[in-house]
C-alpha positions, 0 to 999 in steps of 0.5 A: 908148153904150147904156144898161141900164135896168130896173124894180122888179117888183110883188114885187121880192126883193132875190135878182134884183139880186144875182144880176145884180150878180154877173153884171156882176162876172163878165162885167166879168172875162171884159172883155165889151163890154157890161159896160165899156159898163154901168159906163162909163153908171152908174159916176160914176168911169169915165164916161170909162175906156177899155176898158184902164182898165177892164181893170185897175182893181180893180172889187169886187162893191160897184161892180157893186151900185152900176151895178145899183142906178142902172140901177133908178133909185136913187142907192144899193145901200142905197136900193134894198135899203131900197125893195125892204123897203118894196115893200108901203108904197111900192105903197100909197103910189103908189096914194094919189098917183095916187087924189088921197088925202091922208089916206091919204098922210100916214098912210103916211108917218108910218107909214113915214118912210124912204119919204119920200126914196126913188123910189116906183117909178122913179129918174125919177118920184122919191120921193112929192113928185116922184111927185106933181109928176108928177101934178100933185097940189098939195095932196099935194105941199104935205102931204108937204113939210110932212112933211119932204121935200126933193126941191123941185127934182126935183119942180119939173123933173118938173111942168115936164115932165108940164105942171104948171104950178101945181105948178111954179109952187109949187114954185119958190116953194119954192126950186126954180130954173130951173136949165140942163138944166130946159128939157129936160124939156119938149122930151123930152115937147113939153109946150109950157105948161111950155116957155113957162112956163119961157121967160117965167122966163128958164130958160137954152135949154140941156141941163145942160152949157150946149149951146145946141142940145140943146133943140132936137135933143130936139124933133126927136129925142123919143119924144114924138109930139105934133105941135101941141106940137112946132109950138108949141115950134119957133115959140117957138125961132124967136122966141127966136131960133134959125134953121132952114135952108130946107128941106122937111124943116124945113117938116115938122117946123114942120107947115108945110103952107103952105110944103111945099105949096109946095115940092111945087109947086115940085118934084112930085118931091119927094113920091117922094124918100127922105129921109135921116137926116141930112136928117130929123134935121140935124146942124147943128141938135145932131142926133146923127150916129150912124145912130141919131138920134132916137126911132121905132119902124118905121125912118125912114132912107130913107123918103117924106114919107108913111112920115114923116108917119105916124111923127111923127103929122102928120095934115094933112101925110099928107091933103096927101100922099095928096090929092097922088097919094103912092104909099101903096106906096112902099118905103123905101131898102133899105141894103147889108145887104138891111134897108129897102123896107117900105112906109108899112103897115109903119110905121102899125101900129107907130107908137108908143104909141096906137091911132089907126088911121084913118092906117091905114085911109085907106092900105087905101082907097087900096089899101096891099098888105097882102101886101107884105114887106120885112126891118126892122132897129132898134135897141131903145133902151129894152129891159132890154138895148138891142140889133137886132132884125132880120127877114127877108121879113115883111109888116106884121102879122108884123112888128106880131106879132113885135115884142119891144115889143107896147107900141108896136104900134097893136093897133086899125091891126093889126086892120084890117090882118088883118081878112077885110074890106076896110074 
């Protein structure tokens, strides 16, 4: 089920959420599909309701501030309204954080006591503490607990996930725990420190809800594109003792070189094979069965070995590739709706955040057709409105250039795609 997701602005006014508020009360009237979806996601009474629950329940524009104010990170209406009235204190307080500024901390603080335990900037990064958790701001983290703040768990879970270790390790010295669901963190950001930190603590190998599998699907399935960390993590599931089936995908996703040049040597044909979903992301492993799994940008499904190793980022696997003959125009499986064919081009200029282009330069040496065109369908996951974006006959940089978020663009791939040079 999608989830709505927003920011504060620089200047937020407490106008624009009341304004989406009302709209959601509006379009929760009219029974829209994506408003039962907002509430069902935000609304701790109807996670479960049925689009006929919803209709008849007596939902109240205090309901809609409630989903509104969760979709900007807050617990609360009130907390978030409160925030907004603060906004020109809780800016300047999440510049001192980042700049390391005690002093400046404390004062703020003690100017602004509500500030301590309300999100500076996002329901994720938290009040100040866990604000500084996440930057690993020890000696700040320890002056705002001084001050009163509480927030030692999420604090703690947010060192984890940033790689803090010393700031976890105090944090857990101050009550925080290991709790399950903590190991999550970790896996969404492959941070292998705070994974084996963890670990060695004895924290449970689950998601909150005690699923065994889910570390591991989030491994395989995270935003995240840190190849040694990801290797790193696998192997210490390995030694703690889960299984992975034999197959080149897995060998993939281990960084395996060894053993899927091996099964490149047993089968040259497999540098020319289209890889499922299901086959990249297996549902055995916890993998989610929706089409959707995982957390890319250009679309996977039905790819080569080299579309793959451009989107995980694995480097020596794609030199293995290309020193292997791998076809740097391959096109991907084109599905019933005429969506697919694109070329490994397509995905090493929108290939997540980064401007590594050296994949991408090494693709036009081989002679990659810039002019190649293919029509592309994917899911947006973290727009203000998660929805398909879907374009007919572009070649690589229209497809780069026409992409709702410019953030994951390569810029410096893009270049070299359109410049006038061969390079």
């Amino acid at each position: 089920m999608p989830t709505v997701s927003r920011s504060l602005p620089r200047q937020p006014h407490l106008d624009v959420p009341k304004r989406q508020a009302r709209e959601l009360l509006k379009d929760w009237r009219a029974a829209k599909p994506d408003a039962f979806d907002r509430i069902r996601g935000r609304h701790p009474k109807y996670h479960d309701a049925s689009d006929a629950d919803l209709k008849s329940v007596a939902f109240r524009l205090s309901d809609a501030q409630l989903i509104v104010a969760r979709e900007y990170g807050f617990s609360t209406w009130a907390q978030m309204k409160e925030r907004i009235s603060g906004n020109s204190a809780a800016s300047a307080l999440a510049v001192a954080i980042r700049a390391g500024d005690r002093n400046n901390v404390v004062q703020l603080l003690r100017a602004n006591p509500n500030l301590l335990h309300i999100p500076l900037v996002s329901g994720n990064w938290g009040p100040p503490m866990s604000h500084a958790a996440n930057l690993g701001r020890l000696e700040i983290i320890k002056a705002i607990a001084e001050l009163g703040a509480r927030d030692f768990q999420h604090a703690f879970d947010r060192a984890i996930l940033q790689g803090k270790i010393e700031c976890a390790k105090w944090l857990h010295e101050h009550g925080a725990r290991p709790v399950p669901g903590t190991i999550m963190g970790s896996c969404e950001t492959l941070n292998p420190e705070g994974f084996r930190f963890l670990v060695e603590m004895g924290a449970p190998l689950t998601d909150e809800r005690g699923n065994r599998l889910a570390p591991l699907a989030m491994v395989l399935e995270t935003y995240g594109r840190n190849s040694a960390g990801k290797h790193a993590i696998l192997k210490i599931l390995s030694e703690q003792g889960y299984t992975f089936p034999d197959t080149p995908m897995m060998a993939f996703h281990q960084g395996n070189v060894a053993k899927l040049e091996d099964y490149l040597r047993r089968d040259p044909r497999l540098i020319e094979r289209r890889f499922t979903y299901r086959e990249i992301y297996p549902p055995e492993l916890g993998c989610a069965d929706d089409g959707r799994s995982g957390l890319h940008w250009t679309p996977i499904d039905g790819t080569t070995l080299l579309h793959l190793a451009i989107d995980f980022s694995e480097a020596e696997i794609f030199d293995l590739l290309l020193s292997r003959g791998a076809d740097v125009n391959a096109r991907a499986t084109v599905d019933a709706a005429g969506f697919g064919g694109h070329t490994p081009l397509f995905n090493a200029v929108i290939c997540g955040p980064g401007n590594d282009a050296e994949m991408m330069r090494a693709l036009l040496a081989r002679g990659a057709a810039r002019d190649a065109r293919a029509s592309l369908r994917k899911f947006l996951d973290w727009t203000e409105t998660p929805r398909w974006h879907e374009v007919q006959n572009v070649t690589p940089a229209e497809w780069a250039r026409t992409f709702p978020e410019q953030i994951w663009v390569n810029h410096e791939a893009l270049r070299l795609l359109t410049a006038s040079d061969k390079p």
